[in-house]
PDB file with one MODEL, atoms N, CA, C and O in Angstrom:
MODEL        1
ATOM      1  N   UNK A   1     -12.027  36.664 207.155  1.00  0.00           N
ATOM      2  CA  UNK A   1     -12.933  35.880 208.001  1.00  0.00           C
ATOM      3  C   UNK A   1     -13.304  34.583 207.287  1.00  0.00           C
ATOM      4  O   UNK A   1     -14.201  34.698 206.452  1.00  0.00           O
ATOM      5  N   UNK A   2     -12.834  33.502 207.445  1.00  0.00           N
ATOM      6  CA  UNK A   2     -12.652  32.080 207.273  1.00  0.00           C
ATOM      7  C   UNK A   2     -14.402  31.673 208.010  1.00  0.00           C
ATOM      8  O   UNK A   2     -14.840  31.924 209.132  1.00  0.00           O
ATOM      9  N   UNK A   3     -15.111  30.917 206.734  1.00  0.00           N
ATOM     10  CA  UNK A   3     -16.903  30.671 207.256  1.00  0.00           C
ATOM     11  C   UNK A   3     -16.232  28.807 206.938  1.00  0.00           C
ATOM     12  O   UNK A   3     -15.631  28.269 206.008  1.00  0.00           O
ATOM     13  N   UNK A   4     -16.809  28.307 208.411  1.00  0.00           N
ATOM     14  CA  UNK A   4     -17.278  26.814 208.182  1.00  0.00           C
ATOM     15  C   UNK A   4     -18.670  26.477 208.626  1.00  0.00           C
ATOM     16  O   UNK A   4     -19.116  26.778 209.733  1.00  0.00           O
ATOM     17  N   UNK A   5     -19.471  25.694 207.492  1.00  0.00           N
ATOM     18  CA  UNK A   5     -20.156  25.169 208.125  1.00  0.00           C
ATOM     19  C   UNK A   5     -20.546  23.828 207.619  1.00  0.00           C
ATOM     20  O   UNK A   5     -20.717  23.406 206.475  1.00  0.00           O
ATOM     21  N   UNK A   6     -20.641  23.276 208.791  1.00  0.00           N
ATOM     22  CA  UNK A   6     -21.206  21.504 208.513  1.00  0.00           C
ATOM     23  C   UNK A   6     -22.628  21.516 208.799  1.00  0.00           C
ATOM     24  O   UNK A   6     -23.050  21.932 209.878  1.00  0.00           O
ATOM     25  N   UNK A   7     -23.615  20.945 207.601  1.00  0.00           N
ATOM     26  CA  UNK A   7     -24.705  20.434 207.723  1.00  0.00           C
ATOM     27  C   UNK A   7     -24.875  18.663 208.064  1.00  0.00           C
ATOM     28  O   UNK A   7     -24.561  17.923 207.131  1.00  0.00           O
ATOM     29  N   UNK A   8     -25.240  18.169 209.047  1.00  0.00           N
ATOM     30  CA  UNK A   8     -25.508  16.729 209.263  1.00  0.00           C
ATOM     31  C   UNK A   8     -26.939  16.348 209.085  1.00  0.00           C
ATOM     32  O   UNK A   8     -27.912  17.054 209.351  1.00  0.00           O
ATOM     33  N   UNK A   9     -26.938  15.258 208.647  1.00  0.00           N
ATOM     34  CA  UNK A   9     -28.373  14.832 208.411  1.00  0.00           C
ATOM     35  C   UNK A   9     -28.478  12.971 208.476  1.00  0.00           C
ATOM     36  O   UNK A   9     -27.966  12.095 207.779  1.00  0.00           O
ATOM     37  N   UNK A  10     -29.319  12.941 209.563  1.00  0.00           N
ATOM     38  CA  UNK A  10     -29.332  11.213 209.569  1.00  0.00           C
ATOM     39  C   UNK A  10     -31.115  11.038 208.333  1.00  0.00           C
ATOM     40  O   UNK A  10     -32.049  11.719 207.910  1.00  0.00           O
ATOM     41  N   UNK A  11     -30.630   9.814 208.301  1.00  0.00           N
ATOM     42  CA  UNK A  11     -31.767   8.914 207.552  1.00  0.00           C
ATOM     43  C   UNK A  11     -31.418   9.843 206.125  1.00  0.00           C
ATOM     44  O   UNK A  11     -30.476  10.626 206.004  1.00  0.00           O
ATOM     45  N   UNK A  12     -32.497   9.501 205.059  1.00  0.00           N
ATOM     46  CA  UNK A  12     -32.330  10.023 203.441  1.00  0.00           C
ATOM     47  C   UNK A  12     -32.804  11.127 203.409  1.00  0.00           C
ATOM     48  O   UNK A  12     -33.472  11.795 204.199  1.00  0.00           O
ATOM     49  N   UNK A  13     -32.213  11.350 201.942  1.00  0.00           N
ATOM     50  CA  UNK A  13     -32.891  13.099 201.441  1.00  0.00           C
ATOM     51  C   UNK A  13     -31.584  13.532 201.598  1.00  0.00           C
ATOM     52  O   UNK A  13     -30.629  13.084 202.232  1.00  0.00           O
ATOM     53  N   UNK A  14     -31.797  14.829 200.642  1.00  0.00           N
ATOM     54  CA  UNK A  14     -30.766  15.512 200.000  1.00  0.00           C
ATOM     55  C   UNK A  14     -30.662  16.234 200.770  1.00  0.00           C
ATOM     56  O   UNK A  14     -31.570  16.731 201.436  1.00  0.00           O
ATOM     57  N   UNK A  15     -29.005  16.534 200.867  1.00  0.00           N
ATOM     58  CA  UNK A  15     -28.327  17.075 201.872  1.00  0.00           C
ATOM     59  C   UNK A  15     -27.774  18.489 201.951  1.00  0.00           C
ATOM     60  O   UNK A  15     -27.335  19.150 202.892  1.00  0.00           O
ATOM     61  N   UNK A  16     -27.987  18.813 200.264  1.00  0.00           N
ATOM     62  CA  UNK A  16     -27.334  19.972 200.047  1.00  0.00           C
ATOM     63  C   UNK A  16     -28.527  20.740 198.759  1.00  0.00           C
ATOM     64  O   UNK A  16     -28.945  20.266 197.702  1.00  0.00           O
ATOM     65  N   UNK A  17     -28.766  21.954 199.364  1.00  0.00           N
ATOM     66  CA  UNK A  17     -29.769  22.546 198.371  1.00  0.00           C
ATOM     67  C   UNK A  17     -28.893  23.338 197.292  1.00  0.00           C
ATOM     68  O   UNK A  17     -27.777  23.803 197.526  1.00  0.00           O
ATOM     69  N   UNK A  18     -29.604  23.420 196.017  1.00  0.00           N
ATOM     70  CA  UNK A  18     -28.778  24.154 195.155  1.00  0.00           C
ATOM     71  C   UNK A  18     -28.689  25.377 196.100  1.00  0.00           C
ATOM     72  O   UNK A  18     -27.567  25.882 196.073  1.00  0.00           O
ATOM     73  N   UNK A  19     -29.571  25.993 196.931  1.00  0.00           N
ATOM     74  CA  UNK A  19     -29.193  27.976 196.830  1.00  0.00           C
ATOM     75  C   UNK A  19     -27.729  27.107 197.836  1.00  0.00           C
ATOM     76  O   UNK A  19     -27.507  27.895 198.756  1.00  0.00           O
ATOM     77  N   UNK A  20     -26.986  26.183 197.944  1.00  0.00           N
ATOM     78  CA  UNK A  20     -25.787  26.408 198.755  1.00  0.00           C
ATOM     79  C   UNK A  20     -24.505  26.830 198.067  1.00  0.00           C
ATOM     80  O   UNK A  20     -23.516  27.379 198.554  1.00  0.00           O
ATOM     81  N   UNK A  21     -24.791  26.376 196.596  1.00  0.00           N
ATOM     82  CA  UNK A  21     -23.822  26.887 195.661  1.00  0.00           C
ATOM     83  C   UNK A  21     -23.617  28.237 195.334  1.00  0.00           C
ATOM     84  O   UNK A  21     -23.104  28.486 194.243  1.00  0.00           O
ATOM     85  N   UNK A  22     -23.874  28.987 195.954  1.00  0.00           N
ATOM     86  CA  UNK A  22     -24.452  30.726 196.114  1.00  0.00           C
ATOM     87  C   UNK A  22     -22.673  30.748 197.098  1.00  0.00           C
ATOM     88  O   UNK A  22     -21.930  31.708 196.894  1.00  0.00           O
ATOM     89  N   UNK A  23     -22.271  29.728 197.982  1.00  0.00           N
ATOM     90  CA  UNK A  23     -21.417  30.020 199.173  1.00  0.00           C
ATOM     91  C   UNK A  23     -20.389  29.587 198.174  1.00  0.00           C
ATOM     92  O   UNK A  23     -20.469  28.598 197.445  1.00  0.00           O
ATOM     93  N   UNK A  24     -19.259  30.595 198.247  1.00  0.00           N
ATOM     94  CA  UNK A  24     -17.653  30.096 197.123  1.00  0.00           C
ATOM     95  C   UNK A  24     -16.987  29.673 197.843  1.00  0.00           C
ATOM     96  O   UNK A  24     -16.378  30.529 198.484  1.00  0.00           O
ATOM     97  N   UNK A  25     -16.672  28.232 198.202  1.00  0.00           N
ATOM     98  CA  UNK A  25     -16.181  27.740 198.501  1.00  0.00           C
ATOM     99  C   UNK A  25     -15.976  26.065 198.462  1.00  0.00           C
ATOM    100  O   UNK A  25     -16.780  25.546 197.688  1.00  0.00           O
ATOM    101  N   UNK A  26     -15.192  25.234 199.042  1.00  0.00           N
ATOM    102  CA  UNK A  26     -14.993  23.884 199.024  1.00  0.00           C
ATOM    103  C   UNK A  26     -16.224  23.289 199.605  1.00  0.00           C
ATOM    104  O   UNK A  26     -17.016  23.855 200.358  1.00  0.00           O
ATOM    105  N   UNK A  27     -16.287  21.919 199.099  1.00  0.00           N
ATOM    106  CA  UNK A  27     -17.941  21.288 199.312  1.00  0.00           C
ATOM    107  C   UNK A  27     -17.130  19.665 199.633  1.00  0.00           C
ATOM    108  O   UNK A  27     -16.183  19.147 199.041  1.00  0.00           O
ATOM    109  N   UNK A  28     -17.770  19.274 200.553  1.00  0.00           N
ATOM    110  CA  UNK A  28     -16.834  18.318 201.178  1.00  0.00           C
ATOM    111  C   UNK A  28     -18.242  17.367 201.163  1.00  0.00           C
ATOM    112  O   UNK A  28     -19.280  17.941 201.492  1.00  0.00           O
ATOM    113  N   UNK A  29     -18.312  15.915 200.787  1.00  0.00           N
ATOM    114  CA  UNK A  29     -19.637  15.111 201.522  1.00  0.00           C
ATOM    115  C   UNK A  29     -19.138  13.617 201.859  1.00  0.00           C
ATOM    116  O   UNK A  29     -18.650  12.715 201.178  1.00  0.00           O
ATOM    117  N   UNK A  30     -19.463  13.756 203.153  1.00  0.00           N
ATOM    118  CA  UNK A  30     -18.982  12.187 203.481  1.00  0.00           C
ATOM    119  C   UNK A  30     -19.940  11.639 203.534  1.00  0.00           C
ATOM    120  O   UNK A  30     -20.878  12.427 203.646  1.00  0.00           O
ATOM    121  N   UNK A  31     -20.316  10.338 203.505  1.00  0.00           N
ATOM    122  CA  UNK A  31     -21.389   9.516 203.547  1.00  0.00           C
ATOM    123  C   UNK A  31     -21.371   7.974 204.174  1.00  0.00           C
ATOM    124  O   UNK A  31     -21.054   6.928 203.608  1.00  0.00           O
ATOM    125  N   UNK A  32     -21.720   8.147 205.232  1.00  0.00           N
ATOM    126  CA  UNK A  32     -21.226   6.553 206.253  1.00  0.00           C
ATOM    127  C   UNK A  32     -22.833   5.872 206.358  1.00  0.00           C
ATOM    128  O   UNK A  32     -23.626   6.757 206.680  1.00  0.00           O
ATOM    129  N   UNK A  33     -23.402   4.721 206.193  1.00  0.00           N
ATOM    130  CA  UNK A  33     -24.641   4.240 205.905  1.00  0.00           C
ATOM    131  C   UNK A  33     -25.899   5.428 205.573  1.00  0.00           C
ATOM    132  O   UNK A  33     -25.782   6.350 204.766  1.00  0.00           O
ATOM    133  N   UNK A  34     -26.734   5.226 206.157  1.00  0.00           N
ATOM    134  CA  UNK A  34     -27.576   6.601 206.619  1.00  0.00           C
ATOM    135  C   UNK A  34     -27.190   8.092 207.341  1.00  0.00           C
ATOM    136  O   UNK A  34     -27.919   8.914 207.896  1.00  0.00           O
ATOM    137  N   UNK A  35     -25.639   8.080 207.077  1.00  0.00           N
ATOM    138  CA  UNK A  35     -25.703   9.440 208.075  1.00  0.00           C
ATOM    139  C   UNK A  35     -24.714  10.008 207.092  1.00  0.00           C
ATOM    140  O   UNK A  35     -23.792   9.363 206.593  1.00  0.00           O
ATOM    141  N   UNK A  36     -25.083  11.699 206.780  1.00  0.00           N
ATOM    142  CA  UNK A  36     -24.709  12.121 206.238  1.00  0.00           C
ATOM    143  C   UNK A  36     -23.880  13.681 206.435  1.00  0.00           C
ATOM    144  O   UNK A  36     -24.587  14.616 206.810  1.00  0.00           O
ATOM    145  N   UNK A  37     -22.975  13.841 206.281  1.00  0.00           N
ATOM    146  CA  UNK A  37     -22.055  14.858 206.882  1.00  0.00           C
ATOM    147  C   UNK A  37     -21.890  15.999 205.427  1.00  0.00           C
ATOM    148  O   UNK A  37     -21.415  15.335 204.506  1.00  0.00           O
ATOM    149  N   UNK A  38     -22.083  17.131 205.085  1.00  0.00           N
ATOM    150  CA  UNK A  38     -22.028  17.713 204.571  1.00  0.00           C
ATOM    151  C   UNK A  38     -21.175  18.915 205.315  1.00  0.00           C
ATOM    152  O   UNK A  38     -21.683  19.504 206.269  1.00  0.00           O
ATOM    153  N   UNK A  39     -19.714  19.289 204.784  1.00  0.00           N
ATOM    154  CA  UNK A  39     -18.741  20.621 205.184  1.00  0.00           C
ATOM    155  C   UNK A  39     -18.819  21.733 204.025  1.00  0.00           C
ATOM    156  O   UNK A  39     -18.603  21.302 202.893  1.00  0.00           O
ATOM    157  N   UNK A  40     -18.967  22.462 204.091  1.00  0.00           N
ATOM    158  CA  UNK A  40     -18.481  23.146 203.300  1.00  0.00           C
ATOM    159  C   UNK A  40     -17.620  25.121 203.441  1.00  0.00           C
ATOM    160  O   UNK A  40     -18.279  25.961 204.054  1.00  0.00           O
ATOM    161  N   UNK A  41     -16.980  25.314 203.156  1.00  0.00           N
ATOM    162  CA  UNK A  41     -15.817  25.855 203.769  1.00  0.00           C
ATOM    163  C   UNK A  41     -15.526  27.138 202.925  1.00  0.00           C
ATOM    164  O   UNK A  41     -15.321  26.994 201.720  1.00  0.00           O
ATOM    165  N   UNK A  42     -15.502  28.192 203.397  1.00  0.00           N
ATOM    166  CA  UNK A  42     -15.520  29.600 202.123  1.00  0.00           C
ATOM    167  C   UNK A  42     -13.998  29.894 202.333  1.00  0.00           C
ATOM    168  O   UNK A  42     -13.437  29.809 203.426  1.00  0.00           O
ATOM    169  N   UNK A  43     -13.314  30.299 200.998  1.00  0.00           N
ATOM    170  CA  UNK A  43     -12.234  30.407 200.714  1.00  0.00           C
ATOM    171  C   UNK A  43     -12.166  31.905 200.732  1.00  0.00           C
ATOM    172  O   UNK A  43     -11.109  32.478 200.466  1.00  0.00           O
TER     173      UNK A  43
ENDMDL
END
């Protein structure tokens, strides 16, 4: 069972809390002005 999930977040502030490093998998962050796309993907 393959887990995705994308967190989005407009305007500032951190996007990714440490407890996310708890999830084993790929950590993806795109960053286009103020808007922020966080993937991250369990292997």
């Amino acid at each position: 069972n393959d887990l995705s999930l994308t967190i989005s977040q407009t305007g500032t502030g951190n996007l990714v809390e440490g407890g996310m490093s708890q999830l084993n998998g790929d950590v993806s962050v795109t960053q286009v002005g103020d808007f922020n796309t966080t993937t991250i993907t369990q292997k």
